[in-house]
Structures are given as structure tokens and as C-alpha cells.
N, C-alpha and C positions, 0 to 999 in steps of 0.2 A: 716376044713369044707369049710372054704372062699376059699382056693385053690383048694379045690376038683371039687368045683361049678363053679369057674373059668375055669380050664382046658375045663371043661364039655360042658361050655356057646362057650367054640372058637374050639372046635373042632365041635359044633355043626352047627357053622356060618362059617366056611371054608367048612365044607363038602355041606354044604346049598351054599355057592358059588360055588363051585365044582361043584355044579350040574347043577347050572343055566347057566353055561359057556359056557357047550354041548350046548344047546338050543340057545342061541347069535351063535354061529356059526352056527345053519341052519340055522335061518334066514336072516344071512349075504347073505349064499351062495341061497338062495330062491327067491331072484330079479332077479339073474343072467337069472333064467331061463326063465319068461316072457318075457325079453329083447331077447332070442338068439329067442323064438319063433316068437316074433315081426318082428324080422331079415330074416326069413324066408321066413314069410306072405309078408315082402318087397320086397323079391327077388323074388317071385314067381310074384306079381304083376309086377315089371318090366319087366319080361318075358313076361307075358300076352300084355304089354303095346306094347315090341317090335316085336311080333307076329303080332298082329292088323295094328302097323306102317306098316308091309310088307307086308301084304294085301291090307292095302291100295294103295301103290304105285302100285303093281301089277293090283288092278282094277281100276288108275288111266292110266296105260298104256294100259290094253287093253280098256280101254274107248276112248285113244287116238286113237289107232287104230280100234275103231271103227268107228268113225267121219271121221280122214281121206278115210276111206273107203265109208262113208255114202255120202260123198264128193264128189268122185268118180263117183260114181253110178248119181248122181243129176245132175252134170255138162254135159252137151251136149258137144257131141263131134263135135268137129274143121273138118269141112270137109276139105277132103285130096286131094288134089292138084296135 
């Protein structure tokens, strides 16, 4: 009877670990996935970030050229000789 109960008790708590082991490994693998999304969200921001950079230079230059030109137009011309 004590050995019957025995067997009974550890085939009971291996199969009970058994089961629980599945579940440890999703979880394991369930971090993963926030992080790659994280990853993402980061890369797509730096894109936006370097987008905006060359925009900006662009209406830095044509700002320049528009001064130099506003420049132009203001300054009196040098009578010609």
C-alpha cells in the first residue's frame, strides 16, 4: 500500500512539473518580444529624426539663398564708368 501511494505521489509531481515547464518556456520567450517591438519604435524614430535633419539643411540653404539674394536686390548699384 505505502508503495502503491508512493509511485502514485511522484508520478503525480513529475507529471505536475511536466506541465509547468511548457509555461517557463513561454515566458522565457515573451520578453523577447517587447524588446524587438521597442527596436523598431527606435528605428523608425531615427528615421523620422533623419528626415527632419535634411529638411532642415535644405531650408537652411534655401534661406541662404534667399538673403544672399535679398542682399542683392537692397544694395545700390556702383555706377559704371
Amino acid at each position: 500500500m505505502r508503495k502503491t501511494l508512493a509511485i502514485a505521489l511522484m508520478l503525480t509531481a513529475s507529471l505536475g512539473l511536466a506541465a509547468c515547464d511548457k509555461k517557463s518556456e513561454d515566458k522565457a520567450q515573451a520578453p523577447n518580444q517587447p524588446a524587438e517591438q521597442a527596436q523598431q519604435k527606435m528605428n523608425e524614430a531615427q528615421d523620422k529624426v533623419n528626415e527632419a535633419a535634411k529638411e532642415n539643411a535644405e531650408a537652411a540653404k534655401d534661406q541662404a539663398e534667399s538673403s544672399v539674394d535679398a542682399a542683392k536686390e537692397a544694395a545700390p548699384e556702383a555706377p559704371k564708368n
